[in-house]
Backbone and ligand atoms as CSV (ligand in chain L), in Angstrom:
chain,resi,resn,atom,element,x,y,z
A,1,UNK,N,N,12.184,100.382,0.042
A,1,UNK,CA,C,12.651,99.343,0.966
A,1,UNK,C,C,11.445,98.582,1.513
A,2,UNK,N,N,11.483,97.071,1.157
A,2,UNK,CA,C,10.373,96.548,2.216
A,2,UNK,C,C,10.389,96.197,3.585
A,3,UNK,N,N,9.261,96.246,4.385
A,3,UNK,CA,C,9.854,95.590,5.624
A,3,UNK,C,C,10.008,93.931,5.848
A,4,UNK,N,N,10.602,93.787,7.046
A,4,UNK,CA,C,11.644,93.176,7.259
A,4,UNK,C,C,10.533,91.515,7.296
A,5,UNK,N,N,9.408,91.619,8.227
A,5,UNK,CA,C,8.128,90.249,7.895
A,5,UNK,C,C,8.217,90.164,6.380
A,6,UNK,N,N,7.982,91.071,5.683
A,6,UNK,CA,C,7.683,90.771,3.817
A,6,UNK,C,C,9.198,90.184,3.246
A,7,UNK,N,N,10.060,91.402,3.651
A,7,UNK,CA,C,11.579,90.258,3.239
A,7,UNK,C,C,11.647,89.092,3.632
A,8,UNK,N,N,11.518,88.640,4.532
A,8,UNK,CA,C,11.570,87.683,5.189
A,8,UNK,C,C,11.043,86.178,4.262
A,9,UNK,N,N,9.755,86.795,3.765
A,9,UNK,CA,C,8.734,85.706,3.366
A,9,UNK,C,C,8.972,86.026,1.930
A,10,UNK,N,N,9.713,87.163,1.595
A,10,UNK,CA,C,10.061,87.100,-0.392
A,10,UNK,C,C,11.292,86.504,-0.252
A,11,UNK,N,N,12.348,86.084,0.836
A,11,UNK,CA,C,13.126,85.329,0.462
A,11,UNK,C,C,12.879,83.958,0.420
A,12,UNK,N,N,12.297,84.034,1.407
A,12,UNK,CA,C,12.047,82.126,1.044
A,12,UNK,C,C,11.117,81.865,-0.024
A,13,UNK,N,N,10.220,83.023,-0.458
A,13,UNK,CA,C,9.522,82.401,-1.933
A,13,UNK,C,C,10.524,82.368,-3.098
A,14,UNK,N,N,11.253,83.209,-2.907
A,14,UNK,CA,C,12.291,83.338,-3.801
A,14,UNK,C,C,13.833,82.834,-3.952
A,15,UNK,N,N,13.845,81.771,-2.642
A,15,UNK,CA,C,15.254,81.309,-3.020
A,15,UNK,C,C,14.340,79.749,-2.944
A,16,UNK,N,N,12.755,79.413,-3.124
A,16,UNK,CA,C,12.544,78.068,-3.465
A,16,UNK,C,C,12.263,78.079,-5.089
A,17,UNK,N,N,11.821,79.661,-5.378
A,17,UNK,CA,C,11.387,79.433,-6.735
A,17,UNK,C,C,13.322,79.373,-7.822
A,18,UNK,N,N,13.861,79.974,-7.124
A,18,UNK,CA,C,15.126,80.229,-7.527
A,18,UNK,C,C,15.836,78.206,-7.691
A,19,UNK,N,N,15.518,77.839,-6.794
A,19,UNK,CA,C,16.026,76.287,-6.400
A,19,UNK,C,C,15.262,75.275,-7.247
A,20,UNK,N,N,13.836,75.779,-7.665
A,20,UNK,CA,C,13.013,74.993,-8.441
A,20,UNK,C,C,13.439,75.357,-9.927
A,21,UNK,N,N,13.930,76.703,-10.402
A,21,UNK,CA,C,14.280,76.734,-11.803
A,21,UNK,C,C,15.636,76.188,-11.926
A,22,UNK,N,N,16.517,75.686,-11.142
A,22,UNK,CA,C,17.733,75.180,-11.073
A,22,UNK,C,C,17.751,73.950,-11.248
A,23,UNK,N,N,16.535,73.190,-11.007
A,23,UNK,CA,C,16.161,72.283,-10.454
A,23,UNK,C,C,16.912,71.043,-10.171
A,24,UNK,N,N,17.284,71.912,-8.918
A,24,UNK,CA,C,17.972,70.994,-7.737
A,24,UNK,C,C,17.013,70.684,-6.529
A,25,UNK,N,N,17.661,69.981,-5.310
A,25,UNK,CA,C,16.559,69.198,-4.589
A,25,UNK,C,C,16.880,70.284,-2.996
A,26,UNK,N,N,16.285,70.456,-1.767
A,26,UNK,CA,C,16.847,71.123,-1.102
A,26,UNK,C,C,18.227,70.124,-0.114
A,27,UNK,N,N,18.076,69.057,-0.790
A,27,UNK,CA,C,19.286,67.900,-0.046
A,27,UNK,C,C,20.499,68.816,-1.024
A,28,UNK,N,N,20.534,68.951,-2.350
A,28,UNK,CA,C,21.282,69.226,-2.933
A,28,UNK,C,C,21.909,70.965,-2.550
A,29,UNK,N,N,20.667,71.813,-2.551
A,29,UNK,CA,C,21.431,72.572,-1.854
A,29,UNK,C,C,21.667,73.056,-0.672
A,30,UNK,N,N,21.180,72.407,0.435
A,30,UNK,CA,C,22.429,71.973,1.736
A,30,UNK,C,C,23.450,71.206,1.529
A,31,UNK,N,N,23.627,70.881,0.399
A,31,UNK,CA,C,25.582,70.435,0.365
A,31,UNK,C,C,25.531,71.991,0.252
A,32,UNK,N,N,25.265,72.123,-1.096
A,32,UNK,CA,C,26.203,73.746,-1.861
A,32,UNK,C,C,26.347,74.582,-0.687
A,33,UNK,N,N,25.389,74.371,0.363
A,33,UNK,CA,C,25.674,75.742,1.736
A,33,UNK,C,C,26.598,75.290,2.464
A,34,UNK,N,N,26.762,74.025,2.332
A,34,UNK,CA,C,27.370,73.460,3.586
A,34,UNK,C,C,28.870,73.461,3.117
A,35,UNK,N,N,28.982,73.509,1.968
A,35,UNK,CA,C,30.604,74.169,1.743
A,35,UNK,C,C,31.233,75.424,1.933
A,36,UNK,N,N,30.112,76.573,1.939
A,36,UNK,CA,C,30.299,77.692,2.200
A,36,UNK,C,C,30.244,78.079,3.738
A,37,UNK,N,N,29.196,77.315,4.796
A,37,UNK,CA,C,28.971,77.771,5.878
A,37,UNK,C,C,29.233,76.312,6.903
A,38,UNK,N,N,28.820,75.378,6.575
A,38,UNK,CA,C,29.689,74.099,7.365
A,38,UNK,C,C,28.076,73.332,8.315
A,39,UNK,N,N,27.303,73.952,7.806
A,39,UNK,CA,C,25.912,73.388,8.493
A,39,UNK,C,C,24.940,72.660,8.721
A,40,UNK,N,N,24.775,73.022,6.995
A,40,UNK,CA,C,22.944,73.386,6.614
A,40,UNK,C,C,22.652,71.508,6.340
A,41,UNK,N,N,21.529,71.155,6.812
A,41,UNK,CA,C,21.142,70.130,6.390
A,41,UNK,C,C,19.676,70.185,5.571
A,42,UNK,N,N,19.011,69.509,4.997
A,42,UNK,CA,C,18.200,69.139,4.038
A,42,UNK,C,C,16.774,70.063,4.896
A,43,UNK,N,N,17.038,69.160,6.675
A,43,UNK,CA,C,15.825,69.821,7.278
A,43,UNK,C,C,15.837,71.583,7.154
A,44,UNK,N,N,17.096,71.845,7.665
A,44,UNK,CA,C,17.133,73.748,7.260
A,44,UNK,C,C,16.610,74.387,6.355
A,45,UNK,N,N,17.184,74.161,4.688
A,45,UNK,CA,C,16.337,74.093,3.972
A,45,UNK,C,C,14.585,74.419,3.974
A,46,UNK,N,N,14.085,73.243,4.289
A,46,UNK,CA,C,12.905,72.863,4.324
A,46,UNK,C,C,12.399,74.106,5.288
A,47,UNK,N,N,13.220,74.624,6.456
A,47,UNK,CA,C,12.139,74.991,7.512
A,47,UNK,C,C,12.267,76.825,6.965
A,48,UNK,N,N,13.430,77.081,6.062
A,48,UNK,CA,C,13.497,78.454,5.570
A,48,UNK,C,C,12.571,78.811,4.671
A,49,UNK,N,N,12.837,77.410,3.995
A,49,UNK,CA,C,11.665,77.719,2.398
A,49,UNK,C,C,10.047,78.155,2.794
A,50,UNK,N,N,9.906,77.386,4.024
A,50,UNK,CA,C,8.356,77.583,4.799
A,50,UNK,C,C,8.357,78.521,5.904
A,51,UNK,N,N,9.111,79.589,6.151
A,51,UNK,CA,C,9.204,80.714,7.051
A,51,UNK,C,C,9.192,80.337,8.230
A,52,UNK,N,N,9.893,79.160,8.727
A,52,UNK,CA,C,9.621,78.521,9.966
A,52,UNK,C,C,10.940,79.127,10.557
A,53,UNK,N,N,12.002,79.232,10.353
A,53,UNK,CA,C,13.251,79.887,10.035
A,53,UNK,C,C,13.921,80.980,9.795
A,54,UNK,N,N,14.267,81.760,10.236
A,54,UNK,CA,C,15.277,83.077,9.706
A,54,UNK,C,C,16.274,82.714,9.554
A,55,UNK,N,N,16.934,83.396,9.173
A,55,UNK,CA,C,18.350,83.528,8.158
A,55,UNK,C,C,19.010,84.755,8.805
A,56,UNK,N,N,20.451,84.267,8.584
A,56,UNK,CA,C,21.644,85.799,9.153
A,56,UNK,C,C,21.606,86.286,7.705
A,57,UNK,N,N,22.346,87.455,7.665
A,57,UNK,CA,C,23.124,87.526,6.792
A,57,UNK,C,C,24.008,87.349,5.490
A,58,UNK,N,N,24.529,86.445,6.649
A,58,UNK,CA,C,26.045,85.611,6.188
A,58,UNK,C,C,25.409,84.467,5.659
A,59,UNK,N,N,24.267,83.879,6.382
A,59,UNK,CA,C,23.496,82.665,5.404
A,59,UNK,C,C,22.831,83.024,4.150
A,60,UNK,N,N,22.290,84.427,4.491
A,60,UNK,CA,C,21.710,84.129,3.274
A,60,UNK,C,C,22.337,84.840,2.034
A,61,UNK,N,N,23.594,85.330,2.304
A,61,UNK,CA,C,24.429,85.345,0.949
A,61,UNK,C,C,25.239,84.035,0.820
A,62,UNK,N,N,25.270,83.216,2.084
A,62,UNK,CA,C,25.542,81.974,1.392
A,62,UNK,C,C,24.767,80.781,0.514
A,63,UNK,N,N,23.220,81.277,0.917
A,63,UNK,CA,C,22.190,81.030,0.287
A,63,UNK,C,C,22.594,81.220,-0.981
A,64,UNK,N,N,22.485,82.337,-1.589
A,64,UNK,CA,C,22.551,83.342,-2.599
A,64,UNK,C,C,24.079,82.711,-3.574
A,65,UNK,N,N,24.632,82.453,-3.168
A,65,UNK,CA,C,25.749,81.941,-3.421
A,65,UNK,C,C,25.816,80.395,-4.069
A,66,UNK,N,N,24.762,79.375,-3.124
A,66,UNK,CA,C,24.889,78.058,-3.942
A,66,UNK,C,C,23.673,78.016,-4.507
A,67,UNK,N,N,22.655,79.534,-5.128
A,67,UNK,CA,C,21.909,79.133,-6.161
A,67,UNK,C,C,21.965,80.339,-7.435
A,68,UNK,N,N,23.396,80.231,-7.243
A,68,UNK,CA,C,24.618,81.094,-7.798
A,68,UNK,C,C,23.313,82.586,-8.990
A,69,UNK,N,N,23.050,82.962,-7.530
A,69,UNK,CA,C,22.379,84.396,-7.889
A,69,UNK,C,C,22.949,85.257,-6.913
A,70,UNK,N,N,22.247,86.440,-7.106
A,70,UNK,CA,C,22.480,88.011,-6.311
A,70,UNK,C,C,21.845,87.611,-5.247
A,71,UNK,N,N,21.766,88.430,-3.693
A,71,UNK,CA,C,21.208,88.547,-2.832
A,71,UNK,C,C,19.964,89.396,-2.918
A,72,UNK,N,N,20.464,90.050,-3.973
A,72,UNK,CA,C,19.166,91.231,-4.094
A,72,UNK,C,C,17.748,89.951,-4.669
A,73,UNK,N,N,18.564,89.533,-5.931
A,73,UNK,CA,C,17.539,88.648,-6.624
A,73,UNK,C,C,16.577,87.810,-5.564
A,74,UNK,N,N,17.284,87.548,-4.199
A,74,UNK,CA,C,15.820,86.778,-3.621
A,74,UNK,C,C,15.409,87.880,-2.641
A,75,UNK,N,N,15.551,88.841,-2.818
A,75,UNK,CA,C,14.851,90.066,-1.913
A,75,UNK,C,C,13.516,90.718,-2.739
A,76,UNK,N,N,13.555,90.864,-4.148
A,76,UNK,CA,C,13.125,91.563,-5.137
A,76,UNK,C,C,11.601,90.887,-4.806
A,77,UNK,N,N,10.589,92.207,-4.403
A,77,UNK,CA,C,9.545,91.630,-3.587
A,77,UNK,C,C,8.465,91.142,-4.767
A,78,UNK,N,N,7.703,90.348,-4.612
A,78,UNK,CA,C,6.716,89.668,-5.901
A,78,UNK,C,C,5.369,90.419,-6.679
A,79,UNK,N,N,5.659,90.917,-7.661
A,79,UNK,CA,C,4.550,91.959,-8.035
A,79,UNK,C,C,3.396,91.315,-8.109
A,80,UNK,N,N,2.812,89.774,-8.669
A,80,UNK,CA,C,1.580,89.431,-8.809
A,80,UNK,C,C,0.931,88.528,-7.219
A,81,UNK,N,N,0.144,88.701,-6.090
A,81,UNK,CA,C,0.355,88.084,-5.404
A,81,UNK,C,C,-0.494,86.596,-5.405
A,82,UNK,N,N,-1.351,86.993,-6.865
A,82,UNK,CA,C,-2.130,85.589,-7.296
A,82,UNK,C,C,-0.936,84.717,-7.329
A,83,UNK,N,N,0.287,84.730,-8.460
A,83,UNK,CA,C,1.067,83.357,-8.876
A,83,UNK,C,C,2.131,83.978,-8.091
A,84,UNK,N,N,2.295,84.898,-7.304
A,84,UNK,CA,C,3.856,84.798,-6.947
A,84,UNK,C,C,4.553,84.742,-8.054
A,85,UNK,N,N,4.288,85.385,-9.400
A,85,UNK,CA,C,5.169,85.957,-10.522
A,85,UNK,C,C,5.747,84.278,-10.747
A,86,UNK,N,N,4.940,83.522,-10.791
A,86,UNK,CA,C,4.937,82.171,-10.965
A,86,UNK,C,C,4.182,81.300,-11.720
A,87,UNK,N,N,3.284,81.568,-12.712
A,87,UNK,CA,C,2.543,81.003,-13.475
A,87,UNK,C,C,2.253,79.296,-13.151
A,88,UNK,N,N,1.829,78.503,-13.634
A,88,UNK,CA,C,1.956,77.025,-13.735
A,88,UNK,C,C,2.144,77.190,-14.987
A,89,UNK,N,N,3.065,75.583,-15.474
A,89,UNK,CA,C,3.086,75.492,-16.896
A,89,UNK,C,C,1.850,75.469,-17.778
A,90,UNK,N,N,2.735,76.085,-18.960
A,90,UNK,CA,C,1.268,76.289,-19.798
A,90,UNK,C,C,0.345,77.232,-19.829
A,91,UNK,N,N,0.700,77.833,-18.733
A,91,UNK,CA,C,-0.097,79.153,-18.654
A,91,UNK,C,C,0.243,80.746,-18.493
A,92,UNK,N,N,-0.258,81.736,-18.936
A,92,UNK,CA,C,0.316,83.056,-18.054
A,92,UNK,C,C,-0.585,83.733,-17.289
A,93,UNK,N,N,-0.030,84.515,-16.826
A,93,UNK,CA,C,-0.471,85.347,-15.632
A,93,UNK,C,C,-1.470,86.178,-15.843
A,94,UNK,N,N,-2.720,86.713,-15.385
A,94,UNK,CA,C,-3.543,87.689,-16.488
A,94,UNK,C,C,-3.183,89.098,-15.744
A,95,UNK,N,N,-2.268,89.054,-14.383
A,95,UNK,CA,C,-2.446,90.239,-13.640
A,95,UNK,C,C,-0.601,91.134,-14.014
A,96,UNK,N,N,0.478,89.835,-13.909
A,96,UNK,CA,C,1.455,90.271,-14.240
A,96,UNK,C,C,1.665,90.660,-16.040
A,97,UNK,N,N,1.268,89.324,-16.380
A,97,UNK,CA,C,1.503,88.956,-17.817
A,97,UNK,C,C,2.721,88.323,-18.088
A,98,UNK,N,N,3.005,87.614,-17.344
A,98,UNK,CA,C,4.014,86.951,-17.546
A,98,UNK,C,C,4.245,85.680,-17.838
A,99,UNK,N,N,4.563,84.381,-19.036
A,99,UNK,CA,C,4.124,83.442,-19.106
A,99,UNK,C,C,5.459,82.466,-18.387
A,100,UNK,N,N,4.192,80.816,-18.636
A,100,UNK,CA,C,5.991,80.087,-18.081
A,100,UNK,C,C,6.777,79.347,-18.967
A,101,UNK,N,N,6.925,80.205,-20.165
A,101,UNK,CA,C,7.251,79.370,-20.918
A,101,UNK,C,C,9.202,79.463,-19.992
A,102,UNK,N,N,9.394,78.696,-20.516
A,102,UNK,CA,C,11.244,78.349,-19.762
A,102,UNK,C,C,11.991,79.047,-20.355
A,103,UNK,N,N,12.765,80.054,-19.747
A,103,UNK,CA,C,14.308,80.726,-20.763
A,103,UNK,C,C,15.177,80.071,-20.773
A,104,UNK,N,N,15.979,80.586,-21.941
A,104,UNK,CA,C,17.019,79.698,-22.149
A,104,UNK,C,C,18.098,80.039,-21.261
A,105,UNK,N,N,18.217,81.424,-20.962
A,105,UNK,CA,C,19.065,81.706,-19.809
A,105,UNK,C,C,19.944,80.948,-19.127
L,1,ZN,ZN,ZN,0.781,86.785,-11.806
């Protein structure tokens, strides 16, 4: 189990990296929340992705919901802390080994 500062900051790395392989905008998904929870605007977004922000719960499986993944998936804490298990294109990781090439997934 991690604690709750590190969750905190692997969700928002992980529901922007989650939003960037979708690639949607965070205007786009404050609609998708805002059907589920009645709220979220573009600024929300913005201030979660940058830890300015906490999250309930209930948001952030509604999170989880309009970037139609698991809750676990943006909890799952980041093994490389050079790329954030994030490479740039074109390149891989020398610590994870993980490249960026795109799945088809
Ligand atoms: Zn890495």
């Amino acid at each position: 189990m991690i604690a709750a500062p590190e969750a905190e900051a692997t969700f928002a790395l992980r529901m922007r990296q989650r939003r960037d392989a979708l690639g949607i905008s965070q205007k786009v998904l404050a609609r998708k929340v805002s059907l589920e929870r009645g709220w979220t605007e573009q600024a929300t977004i913005a201030r979660i992705e940058t830890g300015k922000r906490g999250v309930s719960l209930a948001d952030a499986i509604a999170l989880a919901q309009a970037l139609s993944c698991e809750l676990g998936d943006l909890l799952t804490p980041v093994k490389c802390q050079a790329c954030k298990d994030n490479p740039p294109a074109g390149y891989s990781c020398q610590t994870c080994g993980t490249s960026s090439e795109r799945s088809t997934a």
